[in-house]
N, CA and C atoms as a LAMMPS dump frame, in Angstrom:
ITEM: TIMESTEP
0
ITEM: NUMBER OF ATOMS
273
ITEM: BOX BOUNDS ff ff ff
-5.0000000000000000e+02 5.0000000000000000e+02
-5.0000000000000000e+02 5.0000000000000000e+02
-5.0000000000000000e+02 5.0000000000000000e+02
ITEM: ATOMS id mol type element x y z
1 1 1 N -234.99 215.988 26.53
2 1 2 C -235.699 216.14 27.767
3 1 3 C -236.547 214.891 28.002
4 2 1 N -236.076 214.138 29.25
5 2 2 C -237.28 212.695 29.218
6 2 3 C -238.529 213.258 29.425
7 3 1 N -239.347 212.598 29.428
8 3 2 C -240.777 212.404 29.068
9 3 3 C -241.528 211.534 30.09
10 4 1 N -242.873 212.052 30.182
11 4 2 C -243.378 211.244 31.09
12 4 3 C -245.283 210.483 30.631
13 5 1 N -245.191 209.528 30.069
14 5 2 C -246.505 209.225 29.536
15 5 3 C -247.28 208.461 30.848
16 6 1 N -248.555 209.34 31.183
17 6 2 C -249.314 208.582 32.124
18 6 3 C -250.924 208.23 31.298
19 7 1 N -251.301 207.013 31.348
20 7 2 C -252.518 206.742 30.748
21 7 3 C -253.596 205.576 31.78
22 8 1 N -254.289 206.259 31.594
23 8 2 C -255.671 205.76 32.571
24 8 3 C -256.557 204.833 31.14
25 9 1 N -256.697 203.932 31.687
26 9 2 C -257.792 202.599 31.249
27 9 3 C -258.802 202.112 32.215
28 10 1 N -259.525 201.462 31.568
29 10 2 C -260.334 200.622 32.511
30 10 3 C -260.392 199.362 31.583
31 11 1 N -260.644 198.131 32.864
32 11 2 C -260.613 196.551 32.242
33 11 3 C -261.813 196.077 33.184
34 12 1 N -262.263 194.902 32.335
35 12 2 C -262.804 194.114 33.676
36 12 3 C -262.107 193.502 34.38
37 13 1 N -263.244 193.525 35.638
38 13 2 C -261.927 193.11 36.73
39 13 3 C -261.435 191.361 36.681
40 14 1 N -262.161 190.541 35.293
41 14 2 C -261.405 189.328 35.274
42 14 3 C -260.465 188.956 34.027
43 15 1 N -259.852 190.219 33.698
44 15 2 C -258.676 190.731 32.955
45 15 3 C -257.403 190.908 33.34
46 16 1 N -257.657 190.987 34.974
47 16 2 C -257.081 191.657 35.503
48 16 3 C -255.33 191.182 35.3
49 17 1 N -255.276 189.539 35.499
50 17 2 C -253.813 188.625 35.43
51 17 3 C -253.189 189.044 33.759
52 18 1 N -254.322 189.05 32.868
53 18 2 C -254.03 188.801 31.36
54 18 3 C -253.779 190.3 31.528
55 19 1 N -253.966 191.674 32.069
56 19 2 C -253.334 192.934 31.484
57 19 3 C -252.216 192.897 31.688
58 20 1 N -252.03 192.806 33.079
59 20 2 C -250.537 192.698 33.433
60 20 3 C -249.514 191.956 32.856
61 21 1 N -250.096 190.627 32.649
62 21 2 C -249.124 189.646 31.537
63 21 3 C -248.827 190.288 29.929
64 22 1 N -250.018 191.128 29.584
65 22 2 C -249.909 192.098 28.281
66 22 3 C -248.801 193.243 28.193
67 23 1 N -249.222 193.884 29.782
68 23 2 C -248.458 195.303 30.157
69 23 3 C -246.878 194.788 29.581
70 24 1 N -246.754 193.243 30.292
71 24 2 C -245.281 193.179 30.935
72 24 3 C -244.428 192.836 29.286
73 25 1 N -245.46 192.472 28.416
74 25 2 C -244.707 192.092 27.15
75 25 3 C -244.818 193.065 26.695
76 26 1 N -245.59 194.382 26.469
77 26 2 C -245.699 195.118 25.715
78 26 3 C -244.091 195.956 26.147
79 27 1 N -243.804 196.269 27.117
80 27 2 C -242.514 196.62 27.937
81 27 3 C -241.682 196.031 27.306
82 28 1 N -241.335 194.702 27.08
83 28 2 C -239.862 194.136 26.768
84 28 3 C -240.07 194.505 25.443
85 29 1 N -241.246 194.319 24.868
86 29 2 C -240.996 194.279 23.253
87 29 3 C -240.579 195.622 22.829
88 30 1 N -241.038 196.827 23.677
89 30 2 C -240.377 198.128 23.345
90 30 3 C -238.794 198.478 23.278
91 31 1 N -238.621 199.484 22.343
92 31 2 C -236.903 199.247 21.941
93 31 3 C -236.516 200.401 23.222
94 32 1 N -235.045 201.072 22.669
95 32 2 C -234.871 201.617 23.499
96 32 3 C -234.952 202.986 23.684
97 33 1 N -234.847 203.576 24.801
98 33 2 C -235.243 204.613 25.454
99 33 3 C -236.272 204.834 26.35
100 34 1 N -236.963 203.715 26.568
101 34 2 C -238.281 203.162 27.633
102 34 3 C -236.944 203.174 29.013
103 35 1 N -237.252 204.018 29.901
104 35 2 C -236.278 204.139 30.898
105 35 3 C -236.805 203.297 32.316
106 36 1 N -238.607 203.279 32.141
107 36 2 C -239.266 202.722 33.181
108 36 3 C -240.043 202.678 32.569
109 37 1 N -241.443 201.735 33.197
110 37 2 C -242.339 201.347 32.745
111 37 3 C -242.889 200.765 34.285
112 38 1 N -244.599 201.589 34.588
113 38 2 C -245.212 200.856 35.797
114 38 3 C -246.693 200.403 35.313
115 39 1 N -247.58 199.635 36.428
116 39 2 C -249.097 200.155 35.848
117 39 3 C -249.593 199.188 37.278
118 40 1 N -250.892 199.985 37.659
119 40 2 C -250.884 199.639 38.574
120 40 3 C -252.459 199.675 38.562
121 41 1 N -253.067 199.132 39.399
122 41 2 C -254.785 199.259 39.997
123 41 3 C -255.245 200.489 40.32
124 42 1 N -255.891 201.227 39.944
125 42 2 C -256.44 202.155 41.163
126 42 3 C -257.662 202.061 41.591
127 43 1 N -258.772 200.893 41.478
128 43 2 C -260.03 200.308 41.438
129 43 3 C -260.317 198.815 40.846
130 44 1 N -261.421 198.665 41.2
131 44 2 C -261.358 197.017 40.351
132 44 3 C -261.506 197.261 39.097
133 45 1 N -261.777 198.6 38.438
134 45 2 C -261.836 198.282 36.739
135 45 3 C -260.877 199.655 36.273
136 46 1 N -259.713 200.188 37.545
137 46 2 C -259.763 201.373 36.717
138 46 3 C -257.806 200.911 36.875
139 47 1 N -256.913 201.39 35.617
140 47 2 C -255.7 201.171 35.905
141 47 3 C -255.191 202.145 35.002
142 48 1 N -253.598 202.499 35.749
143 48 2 C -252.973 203.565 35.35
144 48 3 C -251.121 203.176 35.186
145 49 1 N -251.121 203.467 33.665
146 49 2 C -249.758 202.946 33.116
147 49 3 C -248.839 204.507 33.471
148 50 1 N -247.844 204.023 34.18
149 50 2 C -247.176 204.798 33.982
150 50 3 C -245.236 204.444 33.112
151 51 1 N -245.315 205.482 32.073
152 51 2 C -244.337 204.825 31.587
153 51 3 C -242.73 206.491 31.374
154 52 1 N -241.519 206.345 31.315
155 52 2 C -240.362 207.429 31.764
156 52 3 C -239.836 207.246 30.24
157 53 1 N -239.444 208.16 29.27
158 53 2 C -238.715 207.871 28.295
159 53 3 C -237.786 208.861 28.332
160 54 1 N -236.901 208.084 27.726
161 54 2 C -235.17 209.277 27.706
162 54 3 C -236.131 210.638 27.049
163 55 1 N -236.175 210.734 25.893
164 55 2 C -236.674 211.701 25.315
165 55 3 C -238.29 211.241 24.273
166 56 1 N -238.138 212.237 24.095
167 56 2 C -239.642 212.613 23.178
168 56 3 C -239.543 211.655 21.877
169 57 1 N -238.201 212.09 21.356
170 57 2 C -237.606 210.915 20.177
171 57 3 C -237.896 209.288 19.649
172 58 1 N -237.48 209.368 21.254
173 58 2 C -237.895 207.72 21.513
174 58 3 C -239.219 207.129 21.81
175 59 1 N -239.652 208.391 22.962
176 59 2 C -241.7 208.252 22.642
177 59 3 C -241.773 207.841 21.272
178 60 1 N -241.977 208.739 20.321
179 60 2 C -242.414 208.649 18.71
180 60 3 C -242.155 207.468 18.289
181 61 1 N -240.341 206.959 18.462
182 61 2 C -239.748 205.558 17.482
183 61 3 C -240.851 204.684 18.252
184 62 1 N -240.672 204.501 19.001
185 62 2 C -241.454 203.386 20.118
186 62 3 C -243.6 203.167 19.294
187 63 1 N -243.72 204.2 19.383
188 63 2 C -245.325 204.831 18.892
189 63 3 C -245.04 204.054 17.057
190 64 1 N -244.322 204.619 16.459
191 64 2 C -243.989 203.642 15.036
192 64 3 C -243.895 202.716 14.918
193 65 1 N -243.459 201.882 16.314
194 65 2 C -242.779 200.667 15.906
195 65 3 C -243.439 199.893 16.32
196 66 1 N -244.641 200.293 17.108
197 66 2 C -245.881 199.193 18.026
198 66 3 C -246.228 198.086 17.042
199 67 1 N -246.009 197.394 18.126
200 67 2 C -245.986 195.836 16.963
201 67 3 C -247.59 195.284 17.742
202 68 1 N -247.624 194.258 17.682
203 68 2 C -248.728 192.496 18.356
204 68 3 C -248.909 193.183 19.625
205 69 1 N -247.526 193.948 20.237
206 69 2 C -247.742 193.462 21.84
207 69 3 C -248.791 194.797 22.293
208 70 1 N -248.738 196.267 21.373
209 70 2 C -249.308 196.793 21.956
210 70 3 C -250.905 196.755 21.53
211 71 1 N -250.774 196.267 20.526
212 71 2 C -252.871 196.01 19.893
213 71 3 C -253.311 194.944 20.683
214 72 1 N -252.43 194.077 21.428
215 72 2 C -252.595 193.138 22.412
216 72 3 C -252.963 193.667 23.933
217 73 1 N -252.311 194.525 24.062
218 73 2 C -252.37 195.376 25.614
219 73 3 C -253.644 196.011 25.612
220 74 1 N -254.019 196.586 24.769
221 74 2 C -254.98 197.959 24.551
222 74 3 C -256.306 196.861 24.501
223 75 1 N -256.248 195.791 23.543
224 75 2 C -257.14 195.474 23.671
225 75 3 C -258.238 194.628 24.499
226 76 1 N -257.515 195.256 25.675
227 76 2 C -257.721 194.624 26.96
228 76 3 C -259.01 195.454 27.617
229 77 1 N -258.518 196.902 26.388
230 77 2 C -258.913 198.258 27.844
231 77 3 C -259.75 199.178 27.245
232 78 1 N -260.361 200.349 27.552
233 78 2 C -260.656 200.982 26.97
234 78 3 C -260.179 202.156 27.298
235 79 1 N -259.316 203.327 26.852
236 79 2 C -258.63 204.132 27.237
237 79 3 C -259.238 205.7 27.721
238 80 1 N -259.42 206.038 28.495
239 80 2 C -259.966 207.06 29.41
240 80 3 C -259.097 208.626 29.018
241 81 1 N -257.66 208.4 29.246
242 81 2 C -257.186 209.644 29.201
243 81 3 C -255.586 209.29 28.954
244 82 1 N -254.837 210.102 27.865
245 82 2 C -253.697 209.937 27.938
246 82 3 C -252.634 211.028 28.019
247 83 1 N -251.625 211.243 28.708
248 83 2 C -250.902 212.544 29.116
249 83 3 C -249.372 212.496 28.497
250 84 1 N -249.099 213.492 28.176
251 84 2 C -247.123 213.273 28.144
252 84 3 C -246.814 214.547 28.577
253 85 1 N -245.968 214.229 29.574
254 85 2 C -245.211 215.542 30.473
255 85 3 C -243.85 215.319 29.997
256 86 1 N -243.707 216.73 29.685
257 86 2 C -242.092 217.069 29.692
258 86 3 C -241.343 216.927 31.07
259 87 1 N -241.094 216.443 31.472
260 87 2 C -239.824 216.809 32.658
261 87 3 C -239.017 217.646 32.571
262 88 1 N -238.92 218.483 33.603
263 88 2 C -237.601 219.142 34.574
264 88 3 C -237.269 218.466 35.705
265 89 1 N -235.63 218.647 35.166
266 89 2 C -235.381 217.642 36.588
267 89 3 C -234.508 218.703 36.993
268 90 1 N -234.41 218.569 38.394
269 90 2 C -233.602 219.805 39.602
270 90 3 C -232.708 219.451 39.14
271 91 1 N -231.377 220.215 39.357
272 91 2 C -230.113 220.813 39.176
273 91 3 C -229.394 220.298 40.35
């Protein structure tokens, strides 16, 4: 069943080029089953990753395997709230 991880941070707002340049490596460096990957502004200090995984499976391998890029990302931010939704998808 894919998966849906949404996580709220906050940065300062002259972080702002260097998260995104973090976000975007932390993304490639992830293996597979990362189906999407977004993150976006929702204020000058507040931002929200949204990321789609095939399954739960691959959440976990991915969570084991965090290398540079994600102690690199995070340590941009300070993390507010983090979610994982199961998906149903219509028929």
């Amino acid at each position: 069943m894919p998966i849906l991880t949404i996580t709220r941070v906050t940065a300062r707002p002259g972080d702002a080029d260097e998260l995104v340049t973090r976000h975007d490596a932390l993304v490639r460096a992830t293996g597979p089953g990362l189906a999407d990957a977004r993150i976006g502004r929702l204020d000058e200090t507040t931002w929200i990753a949204v990321w789609r995984w095939d399954s739960a499976a691959d959440l976990a391998a991915a969570r084991q395997n965090a290398g540079p890029e994600a102690a690199a990302a995070f340590a941009l931010t300070t993390v507010r709230s983090a979610e994982e939704i199961e998906l149903h998808e219509a028929k």
